[in-house]
C-alpha positions, -999 to +999 in steps of 0.1 A: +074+198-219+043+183-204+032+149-220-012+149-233-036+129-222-041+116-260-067+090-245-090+106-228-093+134-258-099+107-278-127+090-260-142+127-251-155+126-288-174+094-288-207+092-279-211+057-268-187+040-254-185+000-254-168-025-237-157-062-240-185-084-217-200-118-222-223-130-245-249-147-229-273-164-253-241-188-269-236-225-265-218-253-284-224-253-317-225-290-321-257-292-302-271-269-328-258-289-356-273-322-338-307-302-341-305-288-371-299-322-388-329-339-370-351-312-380-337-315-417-346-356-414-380-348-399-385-322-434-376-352-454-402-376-437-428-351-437-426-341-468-424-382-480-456-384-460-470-359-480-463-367-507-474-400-503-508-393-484-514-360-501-516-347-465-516-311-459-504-309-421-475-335-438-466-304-460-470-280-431-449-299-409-420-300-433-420-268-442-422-258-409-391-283-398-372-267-430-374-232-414-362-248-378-333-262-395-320-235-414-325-213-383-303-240-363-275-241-397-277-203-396-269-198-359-235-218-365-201-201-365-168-217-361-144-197-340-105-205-340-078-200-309-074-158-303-105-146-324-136-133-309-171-129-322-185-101-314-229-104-316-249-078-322-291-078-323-309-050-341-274-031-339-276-035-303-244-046-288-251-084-272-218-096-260-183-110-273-181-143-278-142-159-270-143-196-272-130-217-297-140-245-319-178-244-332-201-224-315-237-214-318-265-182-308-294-171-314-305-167-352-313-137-355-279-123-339-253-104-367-219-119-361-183-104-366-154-121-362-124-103-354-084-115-350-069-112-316-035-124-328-002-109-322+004-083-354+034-057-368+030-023-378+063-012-398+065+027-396+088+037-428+114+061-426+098+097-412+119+127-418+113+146-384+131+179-365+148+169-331+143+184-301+176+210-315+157+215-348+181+192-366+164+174-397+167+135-388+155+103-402+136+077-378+113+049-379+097+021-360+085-011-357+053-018-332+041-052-325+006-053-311-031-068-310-066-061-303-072-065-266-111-053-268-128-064-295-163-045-287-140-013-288-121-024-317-156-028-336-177-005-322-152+031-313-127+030-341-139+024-381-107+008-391-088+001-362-058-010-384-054+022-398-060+040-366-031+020-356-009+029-384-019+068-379-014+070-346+022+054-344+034+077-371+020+107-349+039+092-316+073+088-333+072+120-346+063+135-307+089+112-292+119+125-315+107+160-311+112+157-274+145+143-276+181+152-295+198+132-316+227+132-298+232+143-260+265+164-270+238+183-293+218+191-260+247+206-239+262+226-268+231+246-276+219+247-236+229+282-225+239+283-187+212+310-177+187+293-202+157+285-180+136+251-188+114+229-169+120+195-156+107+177-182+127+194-207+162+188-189+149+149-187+141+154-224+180+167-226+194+140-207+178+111-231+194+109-266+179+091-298+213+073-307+227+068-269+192+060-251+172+042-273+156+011-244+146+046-224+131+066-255+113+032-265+095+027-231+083+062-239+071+055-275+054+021-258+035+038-234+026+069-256+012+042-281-008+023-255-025+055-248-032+071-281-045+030-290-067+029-257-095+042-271-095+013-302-092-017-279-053-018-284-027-027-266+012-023-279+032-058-267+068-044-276+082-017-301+115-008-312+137+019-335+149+002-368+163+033-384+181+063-369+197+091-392+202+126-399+190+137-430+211+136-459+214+170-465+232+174-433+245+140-430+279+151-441+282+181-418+272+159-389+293+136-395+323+162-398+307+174-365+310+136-349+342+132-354+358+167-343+342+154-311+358+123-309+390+139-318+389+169-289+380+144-262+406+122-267+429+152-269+416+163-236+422+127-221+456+133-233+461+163-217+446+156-187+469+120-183+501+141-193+490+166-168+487+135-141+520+121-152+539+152-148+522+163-114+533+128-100+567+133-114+576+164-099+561+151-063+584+120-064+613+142-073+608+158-046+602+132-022+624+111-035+658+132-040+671+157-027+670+180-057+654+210-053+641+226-082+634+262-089+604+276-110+624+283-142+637+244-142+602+230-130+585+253-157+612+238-183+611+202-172+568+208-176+573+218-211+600+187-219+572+166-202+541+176-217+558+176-255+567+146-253+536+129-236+511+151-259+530+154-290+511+127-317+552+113-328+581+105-314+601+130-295+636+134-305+662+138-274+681+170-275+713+170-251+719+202-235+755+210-228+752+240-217+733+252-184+693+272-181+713+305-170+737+302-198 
């Protein structure tokens, strides 16, 4: 099974593409502040002057230092630790703007602000088919943030949602590639059945017994499905893991038939251990020879009593094998 490309389908359908740079025309906002409020004192003389003297270039001066002012106040935007400003002139993209505390442009720029901060995306419980067509129940949890904001803005509409969407979309190709249980894989592989090499590594990976492996997998799936938005996926993990409950109880029949017929087969194959080493000591050991019919009897006494779930009872024989 051969893994997509989901990034570079997704950014074959935009027409533009942005990235994260600079912005140039940005400085401390405090200066601007310092400027705007001189220019808002020399409006108040002016216009007292003004009014005092009835002077016309008075009035023209502080309506002039009015418009300066609330150019300055306008240009001021606050920015606090992991948010970015991304400016914008005339819809032109200008730069992102990444320093904290009170900053300031040029007027006429459009600002928006967007979060860089660590977020979680809680996938609810998806009702999938495994790789063996079993209906099972998974979901996920994905921790992540915006790691371009001029993407984030600019390629996705609502880069939130596009999150959301495109987690559901992973975990739903990440438990198809995989079974639920690697027992599952083995029983319905048929020996002359002919697959590729992705799809016996698929085999080899369960949901319930390889879940740090099948998580790297979802992780790097999600970071490039979320490439295109300015994305990046810090951690993820699988909170719920189920078959379905209409054949929860079948499975769970199933579970523990298997549990039961390989402890069985431990059994058998210590008894068969124990009983091998038995008869080699005998015969190292003593000098009793045994023929096939005794060794085949003495086998059978063995393995009863080694296999057998209770205690065996001791039968004396009085009589002799050829009797």
């Amino acid at each position: 099974m051969t893994m997509q490309d989901h990034s570079a389908s997704g950014l074959s359908t935009i027409k533009v593409r942005v990235d994260d740079r600079p912005a140039i025309l940005v400085g401390s906002g405090y200066v601007a502040l310092l400027l705007a409020l001189i220019f808002l004192v020399l409006t108040v003389w002016c216009a007292y002057g003004a009014f005092m003297h009835a002077s016309t270039w008075s009035l023209l001066c502080a309506l002039l230092s009015l418009i300066v002012a609330i150019l300055f106040g306008s240009s001021i935007y606050s920015l606090q630790p992991n948010e970015s400003a991304v400016l914008t002139l005339f819809g032109a993209y200008a730069g992102t703007d990444s320093a904290p505390g009170l900053r300031a442009t040029v007027p006429l720029f459009k600002i928006a602000k967007i979060s860089q901060r660590v977020r979680y995306h809680e996938c609810g419980k998806l009702k999938v088919n495994d790789l063996i067509g079993n209906p099972i129940e998974i979901g996920a949890v994905v921790v992540w943030r915006v790691d371009n904001s001029a993407k984030a803005i600019f390629q996705i509409d609502d880069y939130a949602d596009f999150v959301g969407a495109q987690t559901e979309s992973a975990l739903r190709h990440i438990a198809g590639r995989h079974p639920y249980d690697f027992d599952e894989a083995v029983a319905h592989a048929g020996p002359d059945e002919a697959v590729s090499h992705d799809q016996v590594a698929a085999r080899t990976l369960s949901l319930r017994e390889s879940g740090d492996q099948v998580t790297n997998e979802l992780i790097v799936e999600l970071k490039e499905r979320l490439a295109v938005a300015g994305v990046t996926i810090n951690e993820a993990w699988i909170n719920h893991l189920a078959y379905a409950p209409e054949i929860a109880p079948v499975m769970l029949r199933r579970q523990q038939a298997s549990a039961v017929i390989a402890a069985r087969k431990l059994v058998v194959s210590g008894a068969v251990d124990i009983v091998k080493e038995a008869l080699d000591k005998l015969k190292e050991q003593t000098d009793i020879d045994l023929d096939p019919e005794r060794k085949a009897a003495m086998v059978s006494n063995l393995l009863v009593v080694l296999v057998s779930d209770k205690d065996a009872t001791p039968v004396v024989n009085t009589g002799t094998l050829y009797a």
